[in-house]
FIKOLZA-1660 file (N, C-alpha, C; in steps of 0.1 Angstrom, whole numbers, plus 5000, padded with zeros to 4 digits):
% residues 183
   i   px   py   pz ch aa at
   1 5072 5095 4690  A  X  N
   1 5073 5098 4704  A  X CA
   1 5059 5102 4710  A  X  C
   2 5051 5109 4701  A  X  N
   2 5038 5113 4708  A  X CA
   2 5028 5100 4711  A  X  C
   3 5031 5091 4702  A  X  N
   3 5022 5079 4699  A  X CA
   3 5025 5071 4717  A  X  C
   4 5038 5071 4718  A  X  N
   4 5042 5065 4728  A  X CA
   4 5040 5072 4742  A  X  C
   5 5037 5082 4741  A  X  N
   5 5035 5092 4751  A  X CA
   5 5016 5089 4752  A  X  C
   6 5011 5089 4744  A  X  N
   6 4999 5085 4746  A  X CA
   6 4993 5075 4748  A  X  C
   7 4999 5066 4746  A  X  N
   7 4998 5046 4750  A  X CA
   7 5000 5052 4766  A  X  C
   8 5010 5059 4772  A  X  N
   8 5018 5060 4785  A  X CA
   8 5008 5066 4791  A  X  C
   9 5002 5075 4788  A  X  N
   9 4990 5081 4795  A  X CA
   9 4973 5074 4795  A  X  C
  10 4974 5068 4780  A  X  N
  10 4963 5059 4786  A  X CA
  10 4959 5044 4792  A  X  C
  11 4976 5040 4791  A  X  N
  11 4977 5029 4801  A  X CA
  11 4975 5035 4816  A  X  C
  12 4987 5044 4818  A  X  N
  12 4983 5051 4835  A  X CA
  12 4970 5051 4839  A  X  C
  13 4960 5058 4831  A  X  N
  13 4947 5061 4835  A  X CA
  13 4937 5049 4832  A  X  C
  14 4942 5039 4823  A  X  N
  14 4933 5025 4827  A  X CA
  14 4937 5018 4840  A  X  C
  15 4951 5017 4842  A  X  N
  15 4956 5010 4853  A  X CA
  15 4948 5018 4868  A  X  C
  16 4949 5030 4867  A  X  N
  16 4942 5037 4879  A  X CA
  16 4929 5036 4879  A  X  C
  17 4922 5037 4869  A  X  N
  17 4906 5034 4867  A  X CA
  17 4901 5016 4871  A  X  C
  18 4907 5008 4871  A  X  N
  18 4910 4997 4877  A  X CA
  18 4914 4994 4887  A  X  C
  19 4920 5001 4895  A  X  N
  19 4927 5000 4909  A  X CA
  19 4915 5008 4913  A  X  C
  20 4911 5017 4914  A  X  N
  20 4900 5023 4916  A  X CA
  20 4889 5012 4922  A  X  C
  21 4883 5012 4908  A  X  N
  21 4869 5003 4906  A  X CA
  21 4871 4992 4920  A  X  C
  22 4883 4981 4917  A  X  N
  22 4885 4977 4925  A  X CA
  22 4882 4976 4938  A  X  C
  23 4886 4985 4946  A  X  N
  23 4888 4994 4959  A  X CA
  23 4873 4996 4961  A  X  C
  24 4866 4998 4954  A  X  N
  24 4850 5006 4957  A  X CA
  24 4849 5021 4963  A  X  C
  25 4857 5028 4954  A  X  N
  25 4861 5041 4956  A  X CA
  25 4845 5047 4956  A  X  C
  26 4841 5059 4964  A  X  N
  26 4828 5063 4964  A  X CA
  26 4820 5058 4974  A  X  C
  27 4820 5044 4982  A  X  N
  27 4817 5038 4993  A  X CA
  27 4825 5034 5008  A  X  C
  28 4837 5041 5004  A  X  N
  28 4842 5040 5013  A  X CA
  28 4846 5051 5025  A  X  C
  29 4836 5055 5035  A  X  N
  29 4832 5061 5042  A  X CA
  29 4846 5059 5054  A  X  C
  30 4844 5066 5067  A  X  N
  30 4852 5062 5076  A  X CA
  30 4848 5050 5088  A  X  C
  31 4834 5051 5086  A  X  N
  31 4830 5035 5097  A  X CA
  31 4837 5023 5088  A  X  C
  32 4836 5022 5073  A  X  N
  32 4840 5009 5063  A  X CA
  32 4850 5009 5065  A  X  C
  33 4863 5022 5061  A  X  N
  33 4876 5014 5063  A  X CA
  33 4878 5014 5076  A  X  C
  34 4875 5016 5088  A  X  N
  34 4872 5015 5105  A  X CA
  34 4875 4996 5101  A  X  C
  35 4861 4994 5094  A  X  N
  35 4860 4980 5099  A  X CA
  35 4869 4969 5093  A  X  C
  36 4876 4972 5077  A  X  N
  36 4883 4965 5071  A  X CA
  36 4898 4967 5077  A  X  C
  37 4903 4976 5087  A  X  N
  37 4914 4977 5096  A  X CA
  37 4911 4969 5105  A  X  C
  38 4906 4969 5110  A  X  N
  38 4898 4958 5120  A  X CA
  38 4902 4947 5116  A  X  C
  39 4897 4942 5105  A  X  N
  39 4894 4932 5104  A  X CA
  39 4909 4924 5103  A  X  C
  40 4915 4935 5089  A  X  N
  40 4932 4932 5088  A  X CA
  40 4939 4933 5099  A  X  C
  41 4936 4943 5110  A  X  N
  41 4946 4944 5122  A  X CA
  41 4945 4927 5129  A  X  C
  42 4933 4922 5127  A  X  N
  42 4928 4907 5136  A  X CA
  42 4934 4899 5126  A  X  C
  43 4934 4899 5114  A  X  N
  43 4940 4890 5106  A  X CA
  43 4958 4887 5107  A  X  C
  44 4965 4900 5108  A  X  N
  44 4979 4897 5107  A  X CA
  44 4984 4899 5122  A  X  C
  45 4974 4895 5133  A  X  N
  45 4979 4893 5148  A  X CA
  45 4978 4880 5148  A  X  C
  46 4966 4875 5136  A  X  N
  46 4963 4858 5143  A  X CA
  46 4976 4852 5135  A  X  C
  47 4981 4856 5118  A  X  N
  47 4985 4849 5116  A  X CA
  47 5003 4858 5118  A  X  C
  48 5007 4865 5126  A  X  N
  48 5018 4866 5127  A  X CA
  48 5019 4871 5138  A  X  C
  49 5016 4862 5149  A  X  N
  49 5015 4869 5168  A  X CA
  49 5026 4877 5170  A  X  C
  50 5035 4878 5167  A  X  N
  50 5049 4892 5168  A  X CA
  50 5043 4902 5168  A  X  C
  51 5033 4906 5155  A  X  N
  51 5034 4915 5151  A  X CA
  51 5022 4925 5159  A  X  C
  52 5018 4918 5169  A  X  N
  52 5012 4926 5180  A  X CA
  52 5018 4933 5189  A  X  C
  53 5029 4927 5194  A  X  N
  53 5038 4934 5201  A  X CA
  53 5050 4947 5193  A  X  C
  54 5049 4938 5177  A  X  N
  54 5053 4954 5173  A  X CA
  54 5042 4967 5171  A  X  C
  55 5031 4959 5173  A  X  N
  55 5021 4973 5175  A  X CA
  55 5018 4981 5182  A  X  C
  56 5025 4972 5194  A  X  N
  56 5025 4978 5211  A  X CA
  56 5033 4986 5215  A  X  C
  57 5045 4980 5204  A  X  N
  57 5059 4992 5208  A  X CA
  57 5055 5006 5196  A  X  C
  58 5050 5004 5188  A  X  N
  58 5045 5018 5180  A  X CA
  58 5043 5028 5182  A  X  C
  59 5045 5037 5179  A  X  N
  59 5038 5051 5179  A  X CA
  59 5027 5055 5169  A  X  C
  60 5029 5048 5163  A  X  N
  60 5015 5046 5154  A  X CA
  60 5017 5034 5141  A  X  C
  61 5005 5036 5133  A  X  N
  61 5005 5023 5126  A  X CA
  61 4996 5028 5118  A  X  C
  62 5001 5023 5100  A  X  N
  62 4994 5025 5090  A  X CA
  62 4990 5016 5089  A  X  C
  63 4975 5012 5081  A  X  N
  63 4971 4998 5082  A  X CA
  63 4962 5001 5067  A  X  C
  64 4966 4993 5056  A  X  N
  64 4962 4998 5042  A  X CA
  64 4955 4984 5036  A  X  C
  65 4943 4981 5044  A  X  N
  65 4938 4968 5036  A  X CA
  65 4939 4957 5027  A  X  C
  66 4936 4969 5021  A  X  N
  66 4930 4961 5004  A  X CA
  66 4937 4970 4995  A  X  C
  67 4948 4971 4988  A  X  N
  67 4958 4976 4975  A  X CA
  67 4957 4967 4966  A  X  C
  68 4948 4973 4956  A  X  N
  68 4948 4967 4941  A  X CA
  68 4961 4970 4932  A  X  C
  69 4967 4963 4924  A  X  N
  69 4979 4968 4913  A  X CA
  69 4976 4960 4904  A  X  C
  70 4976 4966 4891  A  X  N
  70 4981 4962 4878  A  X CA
  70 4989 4967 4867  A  X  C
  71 4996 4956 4863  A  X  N
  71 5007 4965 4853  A  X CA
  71 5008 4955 4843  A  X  C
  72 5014 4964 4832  A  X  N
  72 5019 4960 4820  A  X CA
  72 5024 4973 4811  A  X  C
  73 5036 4967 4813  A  X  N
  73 5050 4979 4812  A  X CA
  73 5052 4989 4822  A  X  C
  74 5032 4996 4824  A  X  N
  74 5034 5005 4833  A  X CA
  74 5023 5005 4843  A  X  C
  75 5023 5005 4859  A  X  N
  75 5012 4998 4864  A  X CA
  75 5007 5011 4873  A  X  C
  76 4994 5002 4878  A  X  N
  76 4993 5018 4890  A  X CA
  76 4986 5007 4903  A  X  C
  77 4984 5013 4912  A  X  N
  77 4978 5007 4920  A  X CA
  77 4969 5018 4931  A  X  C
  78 4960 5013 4937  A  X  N
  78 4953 5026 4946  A  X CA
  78 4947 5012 4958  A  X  C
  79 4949 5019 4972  A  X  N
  79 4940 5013 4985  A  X CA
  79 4940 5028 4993  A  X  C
  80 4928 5023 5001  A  X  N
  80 4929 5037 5013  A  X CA
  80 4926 5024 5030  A  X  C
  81 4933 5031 5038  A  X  N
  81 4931 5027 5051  A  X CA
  81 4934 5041 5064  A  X  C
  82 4941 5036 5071  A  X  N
  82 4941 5042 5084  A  X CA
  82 4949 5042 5092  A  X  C
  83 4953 5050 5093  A  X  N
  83 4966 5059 5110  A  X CA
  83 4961 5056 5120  A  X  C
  84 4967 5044 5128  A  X  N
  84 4959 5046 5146  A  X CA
  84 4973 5046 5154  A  X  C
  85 4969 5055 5163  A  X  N
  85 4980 5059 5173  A  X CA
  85 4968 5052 5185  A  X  C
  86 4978 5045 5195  A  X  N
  86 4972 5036 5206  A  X CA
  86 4956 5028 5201  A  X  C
  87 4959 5021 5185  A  X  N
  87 4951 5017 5179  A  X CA
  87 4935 5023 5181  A  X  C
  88 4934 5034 5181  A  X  N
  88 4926 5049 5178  A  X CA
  88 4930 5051 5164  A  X  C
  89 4918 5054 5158  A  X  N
  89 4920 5059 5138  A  X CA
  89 4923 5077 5141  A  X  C
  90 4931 5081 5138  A  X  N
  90 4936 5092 5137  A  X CA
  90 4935 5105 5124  A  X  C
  91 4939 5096 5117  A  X  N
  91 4936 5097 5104  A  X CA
  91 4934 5089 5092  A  X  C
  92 4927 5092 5079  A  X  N
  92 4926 5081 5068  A  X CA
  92 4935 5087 5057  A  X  C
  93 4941 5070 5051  A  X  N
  93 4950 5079 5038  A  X CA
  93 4947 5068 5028  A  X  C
  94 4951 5073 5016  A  X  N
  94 4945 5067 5003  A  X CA
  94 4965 5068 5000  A  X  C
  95 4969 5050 4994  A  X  N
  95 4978 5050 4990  A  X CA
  95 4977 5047 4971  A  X  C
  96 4983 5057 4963  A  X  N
  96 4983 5058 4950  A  X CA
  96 4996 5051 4949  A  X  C
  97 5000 5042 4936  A  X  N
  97 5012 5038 4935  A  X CA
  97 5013 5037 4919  A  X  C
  98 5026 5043 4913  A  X  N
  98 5028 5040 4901  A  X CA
  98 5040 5032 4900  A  X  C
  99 5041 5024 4891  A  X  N
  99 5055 5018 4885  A  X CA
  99 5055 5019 4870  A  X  C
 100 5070 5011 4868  A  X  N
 100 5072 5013 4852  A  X CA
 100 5088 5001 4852  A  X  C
 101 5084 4997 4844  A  X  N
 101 5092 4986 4843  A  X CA
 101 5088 4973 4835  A  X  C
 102 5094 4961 4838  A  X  N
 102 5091 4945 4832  A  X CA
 102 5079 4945 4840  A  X  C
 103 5065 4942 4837  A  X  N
 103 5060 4937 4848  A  X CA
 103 5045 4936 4842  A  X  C
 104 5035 4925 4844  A  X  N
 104 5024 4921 4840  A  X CA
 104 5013 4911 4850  A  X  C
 105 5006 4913 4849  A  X  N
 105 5000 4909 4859  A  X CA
 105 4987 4917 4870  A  X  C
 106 4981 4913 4879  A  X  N
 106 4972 4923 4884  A  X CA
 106 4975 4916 4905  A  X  C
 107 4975 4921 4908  A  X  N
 107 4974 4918 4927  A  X CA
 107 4967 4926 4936  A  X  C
 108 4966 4918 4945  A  X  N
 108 4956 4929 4959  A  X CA
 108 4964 4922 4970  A  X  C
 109 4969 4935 4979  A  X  N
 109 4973 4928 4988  A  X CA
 109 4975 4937 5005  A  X  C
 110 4975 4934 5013  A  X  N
 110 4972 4943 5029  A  X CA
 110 4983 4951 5032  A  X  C
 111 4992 4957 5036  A  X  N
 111 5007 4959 5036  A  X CA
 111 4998 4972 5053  A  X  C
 112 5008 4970 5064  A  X  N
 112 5012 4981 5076  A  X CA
 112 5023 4986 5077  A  X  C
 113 5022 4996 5076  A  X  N
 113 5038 5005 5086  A  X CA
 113 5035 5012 5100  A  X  C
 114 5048 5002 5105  A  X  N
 114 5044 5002 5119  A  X CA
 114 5056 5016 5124  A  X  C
 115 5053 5031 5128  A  X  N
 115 5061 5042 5133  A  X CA
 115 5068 5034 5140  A  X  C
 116 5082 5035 5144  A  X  N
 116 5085 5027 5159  A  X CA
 116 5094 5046 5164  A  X  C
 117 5093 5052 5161  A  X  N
 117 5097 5063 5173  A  X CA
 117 5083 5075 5167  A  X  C
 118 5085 5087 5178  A  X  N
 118 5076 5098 5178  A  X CA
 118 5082 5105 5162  A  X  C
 119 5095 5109 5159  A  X  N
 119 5104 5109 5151  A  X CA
 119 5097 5107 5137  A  X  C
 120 5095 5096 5135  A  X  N
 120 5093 5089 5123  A  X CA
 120 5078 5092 5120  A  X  C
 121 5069 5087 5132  A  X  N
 121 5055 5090 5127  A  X CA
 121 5049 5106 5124  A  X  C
 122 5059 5116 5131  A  X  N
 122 5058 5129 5128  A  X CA
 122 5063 5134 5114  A  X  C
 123 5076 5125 5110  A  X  N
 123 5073 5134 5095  A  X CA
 123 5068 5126 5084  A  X  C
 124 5063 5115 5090  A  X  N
 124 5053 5108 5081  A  X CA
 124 5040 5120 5077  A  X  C
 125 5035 5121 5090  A  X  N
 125 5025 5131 5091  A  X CA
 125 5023 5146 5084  A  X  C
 126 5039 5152 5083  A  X  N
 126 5040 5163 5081  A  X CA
 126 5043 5165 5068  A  X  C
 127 5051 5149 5061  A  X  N
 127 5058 5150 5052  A  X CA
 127 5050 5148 5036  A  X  C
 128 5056 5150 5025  A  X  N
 128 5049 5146 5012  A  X CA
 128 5045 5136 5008  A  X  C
 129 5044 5127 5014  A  X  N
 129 5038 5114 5013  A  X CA
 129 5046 5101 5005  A  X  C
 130 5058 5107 4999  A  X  N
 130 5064 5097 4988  A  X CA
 130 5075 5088 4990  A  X  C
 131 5070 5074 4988  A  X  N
 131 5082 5063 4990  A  X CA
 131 5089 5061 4973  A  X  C
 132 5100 5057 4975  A  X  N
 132 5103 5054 4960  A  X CA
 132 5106 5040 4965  A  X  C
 133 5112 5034 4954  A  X  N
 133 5120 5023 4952  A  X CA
 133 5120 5014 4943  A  X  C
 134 5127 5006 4943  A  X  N
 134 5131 4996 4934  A  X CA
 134 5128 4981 4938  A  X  C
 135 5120 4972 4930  A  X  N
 135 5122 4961 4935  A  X CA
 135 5118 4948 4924  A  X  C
 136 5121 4938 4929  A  X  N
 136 5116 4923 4923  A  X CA
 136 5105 4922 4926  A  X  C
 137 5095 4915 4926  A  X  N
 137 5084 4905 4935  A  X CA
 137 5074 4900 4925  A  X  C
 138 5068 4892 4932  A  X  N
 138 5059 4882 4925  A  X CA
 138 5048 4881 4937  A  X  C
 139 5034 4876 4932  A  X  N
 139 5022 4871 4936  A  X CA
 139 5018 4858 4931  A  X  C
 140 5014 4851 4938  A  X  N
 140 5006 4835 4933  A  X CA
 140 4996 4838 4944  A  X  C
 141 4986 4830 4943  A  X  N
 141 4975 4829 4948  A  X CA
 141 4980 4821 4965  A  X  C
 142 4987 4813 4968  A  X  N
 142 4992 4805 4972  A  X CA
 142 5002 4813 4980  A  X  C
 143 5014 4818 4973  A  X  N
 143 5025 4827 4982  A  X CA
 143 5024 4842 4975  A  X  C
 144 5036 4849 4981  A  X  N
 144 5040 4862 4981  A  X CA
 144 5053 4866 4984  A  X  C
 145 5060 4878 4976  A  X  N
 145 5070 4878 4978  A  X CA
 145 5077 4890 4977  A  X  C
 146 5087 4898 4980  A  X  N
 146 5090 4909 4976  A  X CA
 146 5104 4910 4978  A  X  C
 147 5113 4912 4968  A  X  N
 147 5128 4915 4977  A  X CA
 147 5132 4933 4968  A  X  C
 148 5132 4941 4980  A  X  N
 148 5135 4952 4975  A  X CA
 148 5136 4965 4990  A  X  C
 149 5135 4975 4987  A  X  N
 149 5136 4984 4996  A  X CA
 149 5129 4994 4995  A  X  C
 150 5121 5000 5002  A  X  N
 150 5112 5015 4999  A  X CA
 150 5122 5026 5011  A  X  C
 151 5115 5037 5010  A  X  N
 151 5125 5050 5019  A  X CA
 151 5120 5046 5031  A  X  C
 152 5101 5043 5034  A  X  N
 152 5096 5042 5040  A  X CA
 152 5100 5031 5051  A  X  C
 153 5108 5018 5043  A  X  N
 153 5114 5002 5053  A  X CA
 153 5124 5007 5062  A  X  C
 154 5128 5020 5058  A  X  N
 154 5146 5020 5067  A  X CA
 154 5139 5020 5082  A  X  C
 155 5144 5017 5087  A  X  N
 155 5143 5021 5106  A  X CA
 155 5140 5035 5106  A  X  C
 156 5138 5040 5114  A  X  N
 156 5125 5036 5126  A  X CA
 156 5111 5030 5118  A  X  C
 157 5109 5029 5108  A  X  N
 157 5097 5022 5101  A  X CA
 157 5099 5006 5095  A  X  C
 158 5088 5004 5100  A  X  N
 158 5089 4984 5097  A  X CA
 158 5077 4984 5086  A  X  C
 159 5080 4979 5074  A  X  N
 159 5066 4980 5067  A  X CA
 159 5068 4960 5065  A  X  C
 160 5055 4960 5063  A  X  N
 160 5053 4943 5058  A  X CA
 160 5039 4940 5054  A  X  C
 161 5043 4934 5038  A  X  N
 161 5029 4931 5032  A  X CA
 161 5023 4919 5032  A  X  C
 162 5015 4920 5027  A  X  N
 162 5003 4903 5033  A  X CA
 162 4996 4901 5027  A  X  C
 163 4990 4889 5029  A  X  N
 163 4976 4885 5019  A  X CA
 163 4977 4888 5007  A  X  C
 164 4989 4883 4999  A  X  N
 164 4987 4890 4985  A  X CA
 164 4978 4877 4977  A  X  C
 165 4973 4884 4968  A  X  N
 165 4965 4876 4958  A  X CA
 165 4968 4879 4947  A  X  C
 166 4970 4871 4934  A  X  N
 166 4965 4877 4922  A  X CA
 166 4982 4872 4911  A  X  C
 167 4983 4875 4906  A  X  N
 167 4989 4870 4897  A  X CA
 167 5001 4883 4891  A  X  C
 168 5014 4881 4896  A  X  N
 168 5019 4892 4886  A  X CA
 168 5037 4891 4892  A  X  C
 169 5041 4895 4883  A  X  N
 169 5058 4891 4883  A  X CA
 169 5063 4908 4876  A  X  C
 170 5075 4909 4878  A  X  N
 170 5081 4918 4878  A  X CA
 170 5092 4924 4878  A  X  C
 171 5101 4936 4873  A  X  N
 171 5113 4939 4880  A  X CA
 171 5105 4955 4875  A  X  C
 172 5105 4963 4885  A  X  N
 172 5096 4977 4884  A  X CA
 172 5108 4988 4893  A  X  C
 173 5109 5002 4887  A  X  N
 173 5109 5011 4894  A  X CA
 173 5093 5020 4901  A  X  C
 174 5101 5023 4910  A  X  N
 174 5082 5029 4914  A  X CA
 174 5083 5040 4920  A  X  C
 175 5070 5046 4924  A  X  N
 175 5066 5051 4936  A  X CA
 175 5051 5048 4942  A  X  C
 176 5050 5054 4959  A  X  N
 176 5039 5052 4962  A  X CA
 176 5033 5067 4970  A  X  C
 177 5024 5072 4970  A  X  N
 177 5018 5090 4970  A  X CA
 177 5013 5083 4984  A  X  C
 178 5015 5085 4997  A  X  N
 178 5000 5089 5008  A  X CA
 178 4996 5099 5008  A  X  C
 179 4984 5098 5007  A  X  N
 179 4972 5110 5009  A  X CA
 179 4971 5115 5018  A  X  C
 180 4966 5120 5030  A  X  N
 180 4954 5125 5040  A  X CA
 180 4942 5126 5030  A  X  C
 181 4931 5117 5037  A  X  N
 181 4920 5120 5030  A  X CA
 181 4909 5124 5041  A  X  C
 182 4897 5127 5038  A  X  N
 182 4882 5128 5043  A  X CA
 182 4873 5115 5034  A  X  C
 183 4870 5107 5043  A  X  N
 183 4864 5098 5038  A  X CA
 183 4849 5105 5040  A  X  C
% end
C-alpha cells in the first residue's frame, strides 16, 4: 500500500509540474493573461457568434485560456485567466484540476463560464472554488468532446470548452480548485 501511495503522489506532482511548465507559470503577469483573454474572448465570438450575446446577457464571465491536462490513471491539469464583469478584468484565477480514473493522454484546451444571474456570479466569488464531476471525453487534434456534468454547468452557469488540442481519452472522476490569484 505504501508503494502505491507513493507512485500516487509522485504521479500527482509530475502531472502538476507539467501542467505548470506548460502554462509558463512565473510569466504570467496581469497585462499577459489581459491579452490571452482577449485574444480567446475574439476567438470564441468569431468562431461561435451566440456566444457574444451570451456574454452580453452575463453578469460576468470566466475566461480560462490555455488549461494544460495530463493523465495516466491519475491526471492533473493547471490554466489561469480572468473574471470580467461588463468585460472589465475584475479578478484573476488560476484553475487546478485533478482526476483519477481510465485515462491517458495529455490536452490544452480554452473553456468560459458565463454567470447568467447576480446570484450565481456572487457565490462563485465568495464560494470555495470547487467543481466536481464525472465524465467521458476525448481530444484529437482535429475535434473535441466531452459528455458529462460539473456543479459549476447547472443553470444559472453555462460553461463550454474549446480549442481543445492534444491527445487523450478517458472515463475520470475529478475535480477542479479556482483560485483568486495576484498575478
Amino acid at each position: 500500500m505504501a508503494e502505491f501511495s507513493r507512485r500516487v503522489f509522485l504521479g500527482g506532482a509530475a502531472m502538476a509540474g507539467l501542467s505548470a511548465c506548460a502554462n509558463g507559470v512565473g510569466g504570467n503577469g496581469g497585462a499577459t493573461i489581459d491579452a490571452r483573454v482577449d485574444a480567446t474572448r475574439d476567438y470564441l465570438f468569431g468562431r461561435y457568434p451566440g456566444t457574444a450575446d451570451l456574454a452580453r446577457n452575463a453578469k460576468g464571465v470566466l475566461y480560462m485560456p490555455l488549461v494544460t491536462e495530463a493523465g495516466f490513471g491519475i491526471g492533473g491539469g493547471y490554466g489561469r485567466g480572468a473574471l470580467r464583469i461588463n468585460d472589465v478584468t475584475v479578478d484573476y484565477y488560476s484553475a487546478t484540476r485533478a482526476t483519477i480514473g481510465f485515462q491517458i493522454g495529455a490536452q490544452q484546451y480554452a473553456h468560459a463560464l458565463f454567470f447568467m444571474t447576480e446570484g450565481a456570479l456572487t457565490e462563485f466569488r465568495r464560494g470555495t472554488g470547487w467543481a466536481v464531476g464525472a465524465d467521458v471525453r476525448y481530444a484529437t487534434p482535429d475535434q473535441g468532446a466531452s459528455i458529462g456534468k460539473e456543479t459549476t454547468e447547472i443553470d444559472p452557469v453555462v460553461a463550454l470548452v474549446f480549442g481543445q488540442s492534444g491527445l487523450i481519452a478517458g472515463a475520470t472522476l475529478g475535480g477542479v480548485k479556482y483560485t483568486r490569484i495576484i498575478p
